[in-house]
N, C-alpha and C positions, 0 to 999 in steps of 0.2 A: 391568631393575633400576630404574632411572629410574621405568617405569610401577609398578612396586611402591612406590617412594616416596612419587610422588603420592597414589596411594591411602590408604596409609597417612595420609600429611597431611591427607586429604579426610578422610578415618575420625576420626582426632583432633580436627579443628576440630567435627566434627558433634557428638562426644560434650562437645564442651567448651561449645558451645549447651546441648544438652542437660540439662548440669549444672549452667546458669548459675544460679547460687540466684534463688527468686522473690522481691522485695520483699514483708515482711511487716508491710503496712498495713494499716490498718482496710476502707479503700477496694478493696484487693484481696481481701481475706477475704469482702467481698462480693458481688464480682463474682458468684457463683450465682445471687444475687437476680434478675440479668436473664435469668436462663431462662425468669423467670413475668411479671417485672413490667417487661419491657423495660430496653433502657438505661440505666442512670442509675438505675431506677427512672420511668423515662417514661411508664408504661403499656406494655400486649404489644396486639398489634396483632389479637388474637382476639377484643377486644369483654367477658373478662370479668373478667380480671384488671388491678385498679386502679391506677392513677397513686401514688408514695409518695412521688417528689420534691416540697420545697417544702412535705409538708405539716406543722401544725402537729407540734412535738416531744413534748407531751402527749399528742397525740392518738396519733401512733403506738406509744408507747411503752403505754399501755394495751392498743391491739390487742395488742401483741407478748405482754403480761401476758395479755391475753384467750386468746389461743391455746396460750400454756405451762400457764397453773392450769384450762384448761376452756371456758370460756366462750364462746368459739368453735373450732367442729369442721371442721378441715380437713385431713386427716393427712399433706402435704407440711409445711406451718406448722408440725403442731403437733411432727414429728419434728424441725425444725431447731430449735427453740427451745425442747425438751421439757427439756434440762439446765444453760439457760444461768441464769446468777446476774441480780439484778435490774441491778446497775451497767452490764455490757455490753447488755441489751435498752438501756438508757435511754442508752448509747454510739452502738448501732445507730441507735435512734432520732432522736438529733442530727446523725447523719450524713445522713440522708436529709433532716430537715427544713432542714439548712444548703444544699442546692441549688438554686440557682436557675438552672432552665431552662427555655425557650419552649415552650408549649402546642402539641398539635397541633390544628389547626381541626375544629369538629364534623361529625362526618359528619353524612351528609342523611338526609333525614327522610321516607318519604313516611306518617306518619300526618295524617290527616284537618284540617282548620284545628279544627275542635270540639274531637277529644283535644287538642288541643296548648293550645289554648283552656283546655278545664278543667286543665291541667295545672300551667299559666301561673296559673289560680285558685288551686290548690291551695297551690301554691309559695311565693306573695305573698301571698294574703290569706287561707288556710285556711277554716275553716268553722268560726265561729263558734257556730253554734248545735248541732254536735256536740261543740264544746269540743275543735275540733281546730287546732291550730297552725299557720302556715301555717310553711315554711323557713326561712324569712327571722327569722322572731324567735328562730332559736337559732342559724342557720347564719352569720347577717348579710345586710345589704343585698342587699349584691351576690352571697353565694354562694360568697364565696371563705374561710369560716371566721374562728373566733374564737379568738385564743391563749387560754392552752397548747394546749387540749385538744379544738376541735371542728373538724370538717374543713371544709370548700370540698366541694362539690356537686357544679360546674361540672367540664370537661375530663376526665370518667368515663364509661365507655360504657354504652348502655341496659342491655346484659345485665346488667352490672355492678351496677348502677342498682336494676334488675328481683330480681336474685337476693338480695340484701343486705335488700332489706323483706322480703321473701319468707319469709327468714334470722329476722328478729327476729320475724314471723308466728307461725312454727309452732315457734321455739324453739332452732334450730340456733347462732343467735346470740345473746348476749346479754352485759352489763355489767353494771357495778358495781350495785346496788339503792340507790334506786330507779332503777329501768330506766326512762329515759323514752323513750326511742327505740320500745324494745317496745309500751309503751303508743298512741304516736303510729300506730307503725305497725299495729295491730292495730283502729283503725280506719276504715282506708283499705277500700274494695272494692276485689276485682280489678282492677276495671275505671280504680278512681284510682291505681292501685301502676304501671299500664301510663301509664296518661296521664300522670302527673306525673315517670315513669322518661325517656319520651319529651321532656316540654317539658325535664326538666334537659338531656337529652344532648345536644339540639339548640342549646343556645344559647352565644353565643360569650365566651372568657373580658373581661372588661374590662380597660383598661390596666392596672390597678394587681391582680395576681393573689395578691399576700399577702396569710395570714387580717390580719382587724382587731384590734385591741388590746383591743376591749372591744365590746359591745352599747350601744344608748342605752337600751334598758328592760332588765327585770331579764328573766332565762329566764321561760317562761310556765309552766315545772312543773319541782320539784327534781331533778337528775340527777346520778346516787351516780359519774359518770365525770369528772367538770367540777368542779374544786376551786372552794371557795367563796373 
């Protein structure tokens, strides 16, 4: 008798876990997001899904718009966010850009010092005479983005990196018109989409990893995703 009690006890306390109602926060309603994009939103540790903590609230609130109306094809994305209203994407969005958590260190690198070399060009001082941009003039100095709306570079993995030009290349990807990203990246060769994937992913974030307020020159070409 006795050992039927307990059971019984054991029995009820398990279903009374069980039942415990789940807190119905924004913060929990998330929690799926780290099945792709890690912790928090930290990045996943597979090299291709991207960091969203931290970043600007602009900026992700358009992916999220990119991926509901079209514009980018990704069909886990696009079935989470295929029926939600614009006020909660730009909900989600605040939530992830309001986090602030430590970077993980770049992993290594063994490309060549020349790739990393031209990458390191690419990045900073573009190529002028294809009337190519270098990072820096849209992304910021340092690579850590520009509020609202342009991301940080920096603490993204190669693949990441690599598939994302790749993306705006051949058209998988795309924003608002005028696209400028498309444009930038459509004249990269192979061979600078790998080398400048490489220099971003290798180098380490700087103390202060919040996007910047502003640019000191204006964008170097209009882009229909970046309010004026």
């Amino acid at each position: 008798m006795q050992r039927t009690l307990l059971f019984a006890a054991a029995a009820l306390a398990a279903f009374a876990v069980r039942a415990a109602p789940v807190e119905d926060t924004l913060a929990q309603r998330l929690l799926p997001c780290s099945a792709c994009h890690g912790k928090q939103g930290r990045a996943a540790p597979d090299g291709y899904y991207p960091r969203i903590a931290g970043k600007p609230a602009g900026y992700l609130y358009n992916q999220l718009l990119n991926f509901r109306d079209g514009r980018r094809r990704y069909g886990p994305m696009v079935y989470l966010v295929d029926t939600l209203s614009d006020d909660y994407l730009r909900e989600i969005a605040g939530h992830f850009a309001a986090l602030e958590l430590p970077y993980a260190a770049p992993a290594p690198t063994s490309e060549p010092a020349a790739v990393l070399q031209r990458g390191e060009q690419l990045a900073t001082r573009g190529d002028p005479s294809r009337e190519l941009p270098a990072c820096t003039a849209c992304h910021g100095g340092a690579l850590t983005g520009v509020t609202p709306a342009i991301p940080g570079l920096l603490g993204l993995p190669r693949d990441y990196l690599t598939g994302q030009l790749g993306a705006w290349v051949n058209g998988q990807r795309r924003a608002n018109a005028p696209d400028c990203m498309a444009d930038v990246a459509r004249k990269l060769k192979p061979d600078e989409v790998s080398a400048v994937s490489a220099w971003l992913a290798s180098q380490p974030l700087p103390t202060a990893t919040k996007a910047v307020a502003h640019l000191p020159e204006p964008l170097p070409a209009p882009c229909g995703s970046v309010p004026k």
